[in-house]
mmCIF file of the N, C-alpha and C atoms, coordinates in Angstrom:
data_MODEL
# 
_entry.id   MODEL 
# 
loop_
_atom_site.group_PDB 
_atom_site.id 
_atom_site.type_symbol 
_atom_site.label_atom_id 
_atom_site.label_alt_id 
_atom_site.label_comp_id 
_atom_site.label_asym_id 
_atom_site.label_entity_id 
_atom_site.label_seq_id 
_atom_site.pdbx_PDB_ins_code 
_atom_site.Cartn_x 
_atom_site.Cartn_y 
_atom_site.Cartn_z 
_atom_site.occupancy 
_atom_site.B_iso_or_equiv 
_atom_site.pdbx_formal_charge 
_atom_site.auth_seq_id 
_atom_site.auth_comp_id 
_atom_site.auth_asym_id 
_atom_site.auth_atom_id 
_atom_site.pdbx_PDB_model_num 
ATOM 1   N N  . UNK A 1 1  ? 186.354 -49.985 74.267 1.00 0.00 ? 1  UNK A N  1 
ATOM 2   C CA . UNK A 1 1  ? 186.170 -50.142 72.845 1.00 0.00 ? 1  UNK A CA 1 
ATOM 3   C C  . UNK A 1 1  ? 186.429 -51.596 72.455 1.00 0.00 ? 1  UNK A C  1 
ATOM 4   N N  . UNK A 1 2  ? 185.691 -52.195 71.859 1.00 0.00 ? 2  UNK A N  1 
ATOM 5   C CA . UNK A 1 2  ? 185.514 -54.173 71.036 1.00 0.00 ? 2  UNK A CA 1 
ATOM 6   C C  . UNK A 1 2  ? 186.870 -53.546 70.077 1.00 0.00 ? 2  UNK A C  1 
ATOM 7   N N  . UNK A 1 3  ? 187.788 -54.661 70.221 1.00 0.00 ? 3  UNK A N  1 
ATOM 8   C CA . UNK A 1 3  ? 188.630 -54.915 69.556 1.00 0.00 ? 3  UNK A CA 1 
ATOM 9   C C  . UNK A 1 3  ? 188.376 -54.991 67.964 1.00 0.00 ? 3  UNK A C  1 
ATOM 10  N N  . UNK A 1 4  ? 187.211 -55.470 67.333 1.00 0.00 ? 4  UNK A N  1 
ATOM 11  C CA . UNK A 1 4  ? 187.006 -55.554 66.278 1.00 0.00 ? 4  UNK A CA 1 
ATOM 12  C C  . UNK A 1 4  ? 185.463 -54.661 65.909 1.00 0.00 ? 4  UNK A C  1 
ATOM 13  N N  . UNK A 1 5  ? 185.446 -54.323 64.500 1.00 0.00 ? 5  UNK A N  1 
ATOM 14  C CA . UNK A 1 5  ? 184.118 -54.059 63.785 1.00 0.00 ? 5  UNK A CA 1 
ATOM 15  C C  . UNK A 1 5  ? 183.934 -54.495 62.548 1.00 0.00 ? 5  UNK A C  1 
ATOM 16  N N  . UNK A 1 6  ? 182.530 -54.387 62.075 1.00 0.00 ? 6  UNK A N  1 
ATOM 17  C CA . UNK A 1 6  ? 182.246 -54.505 60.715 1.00 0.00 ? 6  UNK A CA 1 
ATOM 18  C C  . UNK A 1 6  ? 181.875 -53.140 59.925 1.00 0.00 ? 6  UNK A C  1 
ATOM 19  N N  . UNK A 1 7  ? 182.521 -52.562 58.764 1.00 0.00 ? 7  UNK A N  1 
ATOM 20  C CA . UNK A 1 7  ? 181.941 -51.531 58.139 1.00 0.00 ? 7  UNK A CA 1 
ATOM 21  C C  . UNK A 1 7  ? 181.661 -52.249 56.725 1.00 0.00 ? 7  UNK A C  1 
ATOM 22  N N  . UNK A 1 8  ? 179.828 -51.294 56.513 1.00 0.00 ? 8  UNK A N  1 
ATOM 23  C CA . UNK A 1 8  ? 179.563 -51.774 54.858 1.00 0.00 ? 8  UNK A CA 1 
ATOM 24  C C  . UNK A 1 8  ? 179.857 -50.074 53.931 1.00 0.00 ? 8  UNK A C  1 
ATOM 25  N N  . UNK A 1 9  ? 180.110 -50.928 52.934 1.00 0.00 ? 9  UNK A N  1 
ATOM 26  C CA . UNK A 1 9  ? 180.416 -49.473 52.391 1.00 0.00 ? 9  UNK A CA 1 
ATOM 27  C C  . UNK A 1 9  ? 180.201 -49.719 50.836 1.00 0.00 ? 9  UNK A C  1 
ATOM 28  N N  . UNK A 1 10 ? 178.866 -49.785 50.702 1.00 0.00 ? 10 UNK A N  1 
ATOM 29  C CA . UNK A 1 10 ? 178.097 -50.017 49.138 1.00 0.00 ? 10 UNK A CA 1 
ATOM 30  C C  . UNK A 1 10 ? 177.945 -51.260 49.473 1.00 0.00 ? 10 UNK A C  1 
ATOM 31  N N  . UNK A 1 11 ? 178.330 -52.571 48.386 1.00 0.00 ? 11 UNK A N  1 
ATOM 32  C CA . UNK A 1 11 ? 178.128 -53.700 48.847 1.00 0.00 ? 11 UNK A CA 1 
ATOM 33  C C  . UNK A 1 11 ? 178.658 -54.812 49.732 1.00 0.00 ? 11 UNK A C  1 
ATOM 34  N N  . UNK A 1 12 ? 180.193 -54.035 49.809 1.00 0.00 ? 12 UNK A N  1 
ATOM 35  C CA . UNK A 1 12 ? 181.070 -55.038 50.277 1.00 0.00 ? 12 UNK A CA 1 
ATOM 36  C C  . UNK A 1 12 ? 181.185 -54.167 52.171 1.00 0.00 ? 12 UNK A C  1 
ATOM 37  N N  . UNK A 1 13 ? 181.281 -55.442 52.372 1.00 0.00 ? 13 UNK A N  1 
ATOM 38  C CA . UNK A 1 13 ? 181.288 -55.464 54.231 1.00 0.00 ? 13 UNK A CA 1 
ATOM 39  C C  . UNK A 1 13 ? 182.719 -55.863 54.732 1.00 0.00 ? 13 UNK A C  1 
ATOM 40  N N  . UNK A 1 14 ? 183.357 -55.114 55.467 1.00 0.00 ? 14 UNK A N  1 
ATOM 41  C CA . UNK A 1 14 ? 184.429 -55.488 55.813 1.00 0.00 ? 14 UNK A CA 1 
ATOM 42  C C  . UNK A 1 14 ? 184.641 -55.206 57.441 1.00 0.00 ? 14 UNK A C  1 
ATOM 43  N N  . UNK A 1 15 ? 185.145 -56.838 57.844 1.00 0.00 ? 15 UNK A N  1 
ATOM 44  C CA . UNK A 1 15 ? 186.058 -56.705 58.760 1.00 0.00 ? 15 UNK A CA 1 
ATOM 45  C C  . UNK A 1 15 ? 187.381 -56.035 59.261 1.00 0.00 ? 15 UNK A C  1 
ATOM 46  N N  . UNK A 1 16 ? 187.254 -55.119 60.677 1.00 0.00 ? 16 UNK A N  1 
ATOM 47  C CA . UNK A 1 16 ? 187.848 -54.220 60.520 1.00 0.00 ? 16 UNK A CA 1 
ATOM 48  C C  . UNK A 1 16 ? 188.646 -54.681 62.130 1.00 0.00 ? 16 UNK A C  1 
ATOM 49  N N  . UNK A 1 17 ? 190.141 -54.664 62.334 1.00 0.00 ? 17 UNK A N  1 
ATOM 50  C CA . UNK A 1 17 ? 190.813 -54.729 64.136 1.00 0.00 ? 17 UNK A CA 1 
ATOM 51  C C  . UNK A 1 17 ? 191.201 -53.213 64.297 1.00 0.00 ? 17 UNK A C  1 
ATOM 52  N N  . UNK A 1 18 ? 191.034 -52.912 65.290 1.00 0.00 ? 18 UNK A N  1 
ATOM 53  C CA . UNK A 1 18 ? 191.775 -52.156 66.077 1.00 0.00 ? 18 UNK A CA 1 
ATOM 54  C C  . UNK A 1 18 ? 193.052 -52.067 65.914 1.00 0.00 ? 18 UNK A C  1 
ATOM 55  N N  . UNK A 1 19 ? 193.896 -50.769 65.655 1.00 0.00 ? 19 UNK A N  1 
ATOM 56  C CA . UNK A 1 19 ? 194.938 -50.770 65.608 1.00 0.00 ? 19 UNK A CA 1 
ATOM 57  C C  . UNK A 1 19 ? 195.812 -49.381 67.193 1.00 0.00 ? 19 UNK A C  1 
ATOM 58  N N  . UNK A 1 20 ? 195.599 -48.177 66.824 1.00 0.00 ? 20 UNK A N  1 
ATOM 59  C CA . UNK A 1 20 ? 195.598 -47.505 68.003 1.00 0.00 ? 20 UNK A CA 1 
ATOM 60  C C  . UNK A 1 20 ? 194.818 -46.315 67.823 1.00 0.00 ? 20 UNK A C  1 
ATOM 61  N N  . UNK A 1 21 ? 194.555 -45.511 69.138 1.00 0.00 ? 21 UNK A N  1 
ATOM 62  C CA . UNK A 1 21 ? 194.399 -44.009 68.948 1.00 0.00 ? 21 UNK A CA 1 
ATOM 63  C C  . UNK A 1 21 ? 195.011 -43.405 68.563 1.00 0.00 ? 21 UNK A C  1 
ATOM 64  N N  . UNK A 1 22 ? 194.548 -42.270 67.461 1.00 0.00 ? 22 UNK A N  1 
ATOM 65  C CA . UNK A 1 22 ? 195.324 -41.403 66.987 1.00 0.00 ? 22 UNK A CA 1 
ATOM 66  C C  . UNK A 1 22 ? 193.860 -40.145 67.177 1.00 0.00 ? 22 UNK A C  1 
ATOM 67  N N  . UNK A 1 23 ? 195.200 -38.859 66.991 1.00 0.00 ? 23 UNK A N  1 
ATOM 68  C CA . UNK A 1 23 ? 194.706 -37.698 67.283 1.00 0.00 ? 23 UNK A CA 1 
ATOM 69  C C  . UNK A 1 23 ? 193.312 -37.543 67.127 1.00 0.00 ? 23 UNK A C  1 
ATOM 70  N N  . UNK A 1 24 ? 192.436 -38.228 65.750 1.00 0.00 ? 24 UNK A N  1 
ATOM 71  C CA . UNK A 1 24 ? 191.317 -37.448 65.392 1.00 0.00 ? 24 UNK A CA 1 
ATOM 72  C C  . UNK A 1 24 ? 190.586 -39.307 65.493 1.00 0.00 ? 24 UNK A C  1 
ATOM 73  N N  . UNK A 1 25 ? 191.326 -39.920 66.145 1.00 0.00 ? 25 UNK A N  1 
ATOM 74  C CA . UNK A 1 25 ? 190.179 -41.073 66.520 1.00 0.00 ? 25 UNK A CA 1 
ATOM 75  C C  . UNK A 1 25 ? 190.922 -42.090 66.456 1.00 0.00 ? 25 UNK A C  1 
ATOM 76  N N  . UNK A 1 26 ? 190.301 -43.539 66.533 1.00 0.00 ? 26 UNK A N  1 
ATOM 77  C CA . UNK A 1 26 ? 190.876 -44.711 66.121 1.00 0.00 ? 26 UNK A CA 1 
ATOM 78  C C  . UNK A 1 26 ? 191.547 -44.625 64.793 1.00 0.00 ? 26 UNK A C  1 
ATOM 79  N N  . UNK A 1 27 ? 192.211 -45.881 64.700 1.00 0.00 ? 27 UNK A N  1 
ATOM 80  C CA . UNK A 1 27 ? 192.728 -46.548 63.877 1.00 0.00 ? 27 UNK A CA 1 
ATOM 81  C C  . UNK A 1 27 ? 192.370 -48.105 63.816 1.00 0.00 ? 27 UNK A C  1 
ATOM 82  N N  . UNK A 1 28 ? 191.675 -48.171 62.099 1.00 0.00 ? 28 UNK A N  1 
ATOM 83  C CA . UNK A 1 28 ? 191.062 -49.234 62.092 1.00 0.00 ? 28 UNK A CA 1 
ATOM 84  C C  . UNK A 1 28 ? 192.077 -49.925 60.525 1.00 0.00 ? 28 UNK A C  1 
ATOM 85  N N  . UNK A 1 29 ? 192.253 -51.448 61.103 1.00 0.00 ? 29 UNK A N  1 
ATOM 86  C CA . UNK A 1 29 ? 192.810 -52.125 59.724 1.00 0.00 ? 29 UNK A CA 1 
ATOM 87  C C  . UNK A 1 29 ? 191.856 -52.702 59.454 1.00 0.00 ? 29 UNK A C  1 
ATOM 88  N N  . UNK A 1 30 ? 191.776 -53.097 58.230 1.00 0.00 ? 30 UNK A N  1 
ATOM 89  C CA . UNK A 1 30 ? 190.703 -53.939 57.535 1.00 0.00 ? 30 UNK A CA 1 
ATOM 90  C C  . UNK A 1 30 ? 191.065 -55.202 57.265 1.00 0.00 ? 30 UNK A C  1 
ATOM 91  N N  . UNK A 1 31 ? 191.016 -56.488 57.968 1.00 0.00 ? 31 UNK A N  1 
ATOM 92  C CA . UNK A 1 31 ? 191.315 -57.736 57.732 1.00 0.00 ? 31 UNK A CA 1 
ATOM 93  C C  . UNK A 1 31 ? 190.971 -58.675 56.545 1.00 0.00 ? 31 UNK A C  1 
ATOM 94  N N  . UNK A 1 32 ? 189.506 -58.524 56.430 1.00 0.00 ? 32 UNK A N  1 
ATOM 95  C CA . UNK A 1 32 ? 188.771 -59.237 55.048 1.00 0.00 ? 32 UNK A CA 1 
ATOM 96  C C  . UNK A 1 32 ? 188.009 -58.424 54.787 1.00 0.00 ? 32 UNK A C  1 
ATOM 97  N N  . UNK A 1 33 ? 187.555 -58.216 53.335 1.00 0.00 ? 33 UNK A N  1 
ATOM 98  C CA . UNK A 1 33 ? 186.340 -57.724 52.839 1.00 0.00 ? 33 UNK A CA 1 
ATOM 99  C C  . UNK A 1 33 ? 185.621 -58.948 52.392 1.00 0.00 ? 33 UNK A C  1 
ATOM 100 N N  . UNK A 1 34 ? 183.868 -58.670 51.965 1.00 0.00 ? 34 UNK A N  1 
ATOM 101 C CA . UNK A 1 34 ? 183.056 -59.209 50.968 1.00 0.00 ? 34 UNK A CA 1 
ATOM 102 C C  . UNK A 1 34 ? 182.225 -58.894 50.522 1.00 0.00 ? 34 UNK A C  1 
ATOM 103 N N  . UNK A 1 35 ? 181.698 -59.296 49.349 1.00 0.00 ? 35 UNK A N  1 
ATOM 104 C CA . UNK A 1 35 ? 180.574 -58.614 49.124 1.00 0.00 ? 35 UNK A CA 1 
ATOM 105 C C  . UNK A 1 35 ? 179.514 -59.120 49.278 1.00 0.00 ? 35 UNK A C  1 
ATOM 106 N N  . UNK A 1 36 ? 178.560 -58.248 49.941 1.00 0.00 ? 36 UNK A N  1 
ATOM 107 C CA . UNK A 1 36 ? 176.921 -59.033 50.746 1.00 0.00 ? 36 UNK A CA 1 
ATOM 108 C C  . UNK A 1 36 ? 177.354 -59.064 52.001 1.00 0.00 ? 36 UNK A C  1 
ATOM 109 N N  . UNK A 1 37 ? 176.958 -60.247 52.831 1.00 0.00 ? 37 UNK A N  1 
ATOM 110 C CA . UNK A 1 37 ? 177.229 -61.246 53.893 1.00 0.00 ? 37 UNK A CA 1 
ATOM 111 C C  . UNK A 1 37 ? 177.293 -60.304 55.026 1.00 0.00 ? 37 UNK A C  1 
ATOM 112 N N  . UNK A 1 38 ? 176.200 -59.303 55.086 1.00 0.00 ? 38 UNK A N  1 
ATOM 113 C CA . UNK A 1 38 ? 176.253 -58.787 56.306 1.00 0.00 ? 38 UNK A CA 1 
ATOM 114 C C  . UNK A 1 38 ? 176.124 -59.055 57.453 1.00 0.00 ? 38 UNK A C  1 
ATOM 115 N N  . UNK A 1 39 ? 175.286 -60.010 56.944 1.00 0.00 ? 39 UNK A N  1 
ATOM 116 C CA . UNK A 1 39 ? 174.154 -60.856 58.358 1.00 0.00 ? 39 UNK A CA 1 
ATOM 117 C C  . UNK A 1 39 ? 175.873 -61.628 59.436 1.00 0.00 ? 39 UNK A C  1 
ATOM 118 N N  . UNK A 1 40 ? 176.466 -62.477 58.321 1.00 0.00 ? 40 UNK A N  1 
ATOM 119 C CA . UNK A 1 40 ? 177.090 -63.134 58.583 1.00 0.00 ? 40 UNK A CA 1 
ATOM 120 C C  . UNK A 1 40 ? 178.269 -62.433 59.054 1.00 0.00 ? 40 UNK A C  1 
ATOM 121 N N  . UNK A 1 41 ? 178.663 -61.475 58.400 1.00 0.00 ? 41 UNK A N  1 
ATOM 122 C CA . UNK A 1 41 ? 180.050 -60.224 59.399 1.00 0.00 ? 41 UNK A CA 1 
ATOM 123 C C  . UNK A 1 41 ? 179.838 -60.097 60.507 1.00 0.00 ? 41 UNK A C  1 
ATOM 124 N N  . UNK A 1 42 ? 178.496 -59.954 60.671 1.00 0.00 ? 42 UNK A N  1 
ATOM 125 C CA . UNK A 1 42 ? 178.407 -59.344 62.150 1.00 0.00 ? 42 UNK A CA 1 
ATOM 126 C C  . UNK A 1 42 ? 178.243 -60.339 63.334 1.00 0.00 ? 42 UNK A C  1 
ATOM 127 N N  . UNK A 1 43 ? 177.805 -61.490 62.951 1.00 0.00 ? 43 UNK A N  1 
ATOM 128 C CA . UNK A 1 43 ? 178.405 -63.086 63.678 1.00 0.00 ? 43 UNK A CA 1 
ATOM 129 C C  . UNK A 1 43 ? 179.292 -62.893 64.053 1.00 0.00 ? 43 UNK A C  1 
ATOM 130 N N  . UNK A 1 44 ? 180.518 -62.978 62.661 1.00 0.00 ? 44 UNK A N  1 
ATOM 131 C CA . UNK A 1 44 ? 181.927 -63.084 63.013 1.00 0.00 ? 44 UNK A CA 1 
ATOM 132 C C  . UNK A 1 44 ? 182.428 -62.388 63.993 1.00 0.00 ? 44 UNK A C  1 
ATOM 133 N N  . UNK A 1 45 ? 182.124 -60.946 63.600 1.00 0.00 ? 45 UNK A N  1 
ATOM 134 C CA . UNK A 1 45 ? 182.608 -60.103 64.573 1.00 0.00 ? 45 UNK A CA 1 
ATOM 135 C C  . UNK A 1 45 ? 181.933 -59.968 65.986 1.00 0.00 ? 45 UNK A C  1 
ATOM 136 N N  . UNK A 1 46 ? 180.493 -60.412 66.745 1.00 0.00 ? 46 UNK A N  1 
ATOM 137 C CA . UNK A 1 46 ? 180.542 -60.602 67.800 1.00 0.00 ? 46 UNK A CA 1 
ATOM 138 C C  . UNK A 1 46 ? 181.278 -61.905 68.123 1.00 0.00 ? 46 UNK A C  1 
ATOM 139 N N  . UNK A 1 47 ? 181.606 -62.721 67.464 1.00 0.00 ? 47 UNK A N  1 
ATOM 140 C CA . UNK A 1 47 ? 182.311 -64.015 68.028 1.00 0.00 ? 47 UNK A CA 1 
ATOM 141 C C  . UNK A 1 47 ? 183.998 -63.566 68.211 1.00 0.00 ? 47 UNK A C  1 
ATOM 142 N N  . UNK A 1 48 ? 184.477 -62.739 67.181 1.00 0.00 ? 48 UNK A N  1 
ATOM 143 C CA . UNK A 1 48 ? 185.697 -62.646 67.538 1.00 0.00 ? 48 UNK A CA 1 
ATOM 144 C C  . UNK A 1 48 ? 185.756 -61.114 69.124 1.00 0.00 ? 48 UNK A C  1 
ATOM 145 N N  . UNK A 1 49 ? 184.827 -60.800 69.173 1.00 0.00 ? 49 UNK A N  1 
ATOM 146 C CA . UNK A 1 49 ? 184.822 -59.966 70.278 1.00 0.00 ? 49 UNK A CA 1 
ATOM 147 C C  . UNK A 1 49 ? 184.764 -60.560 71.327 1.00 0.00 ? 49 UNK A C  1 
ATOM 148 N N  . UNK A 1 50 ? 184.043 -61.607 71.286 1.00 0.00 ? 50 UNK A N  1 
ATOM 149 C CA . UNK A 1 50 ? 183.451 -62.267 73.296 1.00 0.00 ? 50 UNK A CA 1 
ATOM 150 C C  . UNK A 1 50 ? 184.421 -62.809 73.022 1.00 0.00 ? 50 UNK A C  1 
ATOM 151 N N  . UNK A 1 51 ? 185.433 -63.703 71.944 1.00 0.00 ? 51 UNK A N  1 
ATOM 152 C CA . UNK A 1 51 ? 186.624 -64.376 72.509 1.00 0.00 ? 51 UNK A CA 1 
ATOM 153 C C  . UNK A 1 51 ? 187.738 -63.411 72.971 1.00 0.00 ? 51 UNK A C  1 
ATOM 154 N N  . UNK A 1 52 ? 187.907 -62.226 72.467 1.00 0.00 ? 52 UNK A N  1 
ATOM 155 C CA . UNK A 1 52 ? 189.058 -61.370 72.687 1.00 0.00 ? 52 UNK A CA 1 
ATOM 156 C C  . UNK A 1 52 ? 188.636 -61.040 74.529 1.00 0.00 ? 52 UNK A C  1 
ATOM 157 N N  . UNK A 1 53 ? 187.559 -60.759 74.369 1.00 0.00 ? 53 UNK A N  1 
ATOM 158 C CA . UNK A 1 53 ? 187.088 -60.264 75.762 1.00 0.00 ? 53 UNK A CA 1 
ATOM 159 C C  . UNK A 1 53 ? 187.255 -61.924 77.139 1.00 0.00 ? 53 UNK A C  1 
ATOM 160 N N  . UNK A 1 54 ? 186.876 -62.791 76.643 1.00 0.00 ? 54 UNK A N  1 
ATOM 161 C CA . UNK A 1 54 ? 187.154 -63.832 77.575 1.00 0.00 ? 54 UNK A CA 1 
ATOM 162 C C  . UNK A 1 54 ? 188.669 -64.257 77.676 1.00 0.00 ? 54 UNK A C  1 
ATOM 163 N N  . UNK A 1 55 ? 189.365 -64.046 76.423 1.00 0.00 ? 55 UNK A N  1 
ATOM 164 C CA . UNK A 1 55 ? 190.717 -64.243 76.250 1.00 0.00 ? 55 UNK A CA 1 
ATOM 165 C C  . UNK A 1 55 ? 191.399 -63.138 77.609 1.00 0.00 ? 55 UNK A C  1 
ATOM 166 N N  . UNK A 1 56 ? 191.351 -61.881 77.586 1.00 0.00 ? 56 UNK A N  1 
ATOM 167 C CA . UNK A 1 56 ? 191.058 -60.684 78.505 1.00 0.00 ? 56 UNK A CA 1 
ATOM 168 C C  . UNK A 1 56 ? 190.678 -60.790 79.880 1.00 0.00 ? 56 UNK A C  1 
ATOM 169 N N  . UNK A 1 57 ? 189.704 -61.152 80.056 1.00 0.00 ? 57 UNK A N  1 
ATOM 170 C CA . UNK A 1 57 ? 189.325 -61.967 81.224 1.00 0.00 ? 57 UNK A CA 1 
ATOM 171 C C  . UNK A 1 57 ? 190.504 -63.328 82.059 1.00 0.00 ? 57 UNK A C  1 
ATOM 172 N N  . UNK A 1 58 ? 190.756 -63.819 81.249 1.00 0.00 ? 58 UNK A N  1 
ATOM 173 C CA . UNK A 1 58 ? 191.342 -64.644 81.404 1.00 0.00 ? 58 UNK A CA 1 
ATOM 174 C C  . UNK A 1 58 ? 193.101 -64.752 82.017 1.00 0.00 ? 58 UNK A C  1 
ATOM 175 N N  . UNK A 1 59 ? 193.157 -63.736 81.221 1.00 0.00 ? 59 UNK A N  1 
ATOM 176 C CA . UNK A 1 59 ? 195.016 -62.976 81.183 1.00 0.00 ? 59 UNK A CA 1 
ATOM 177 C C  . UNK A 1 59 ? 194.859 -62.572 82.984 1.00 0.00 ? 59 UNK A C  1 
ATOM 178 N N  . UNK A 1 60 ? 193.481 -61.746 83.190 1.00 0.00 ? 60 UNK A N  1 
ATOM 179 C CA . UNK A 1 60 ? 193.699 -61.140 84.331 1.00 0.00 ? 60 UNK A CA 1 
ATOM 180 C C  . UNK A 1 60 ? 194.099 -62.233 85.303 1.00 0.00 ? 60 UNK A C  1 
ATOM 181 N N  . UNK A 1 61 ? 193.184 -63.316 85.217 1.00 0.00 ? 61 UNK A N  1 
ATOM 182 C CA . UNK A 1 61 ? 192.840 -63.947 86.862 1.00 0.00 ? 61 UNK A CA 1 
ATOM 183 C C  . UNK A 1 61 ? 194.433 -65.337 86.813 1.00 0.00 ? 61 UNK A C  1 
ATOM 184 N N  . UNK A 1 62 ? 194.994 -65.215 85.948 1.00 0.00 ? 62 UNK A N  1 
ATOM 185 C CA . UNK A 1 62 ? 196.171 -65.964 85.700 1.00 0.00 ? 62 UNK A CA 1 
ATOM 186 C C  . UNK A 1 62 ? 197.449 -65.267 86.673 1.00 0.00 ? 62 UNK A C  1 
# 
């Protein structure tokens, strides 16, 4: 599971981290909202994913 997502929900789009599993699913916090800027959430959030994931990568081979 990507450490992060984007949910829209009417107009405003929000950035969402990972927090833990719980019984009936994840647990998601919501970091920023906005309104519109979908195009652009979902940038963010593949950029903050390949860094978490290379960050990850990285931890291992150390």
């Amino acid at each position: 599971m990507k450490p992060f997502r984007f949910v829209v929900n009417g107009q405003k789009t929000h950035i969402q981290e990972y927090k833990k599993e719980m019984l009936f699913g994840p647990e998601w916090e919501t970091i920023i909202s906005f309104v519109g800027c979908r195009n652009r959430c979902k940038q963010i959030v593949d950029l903050l994913n390949e860094c978490a994931t290379i960050s990850k990568n990285k931890q291992k081979n150390d």
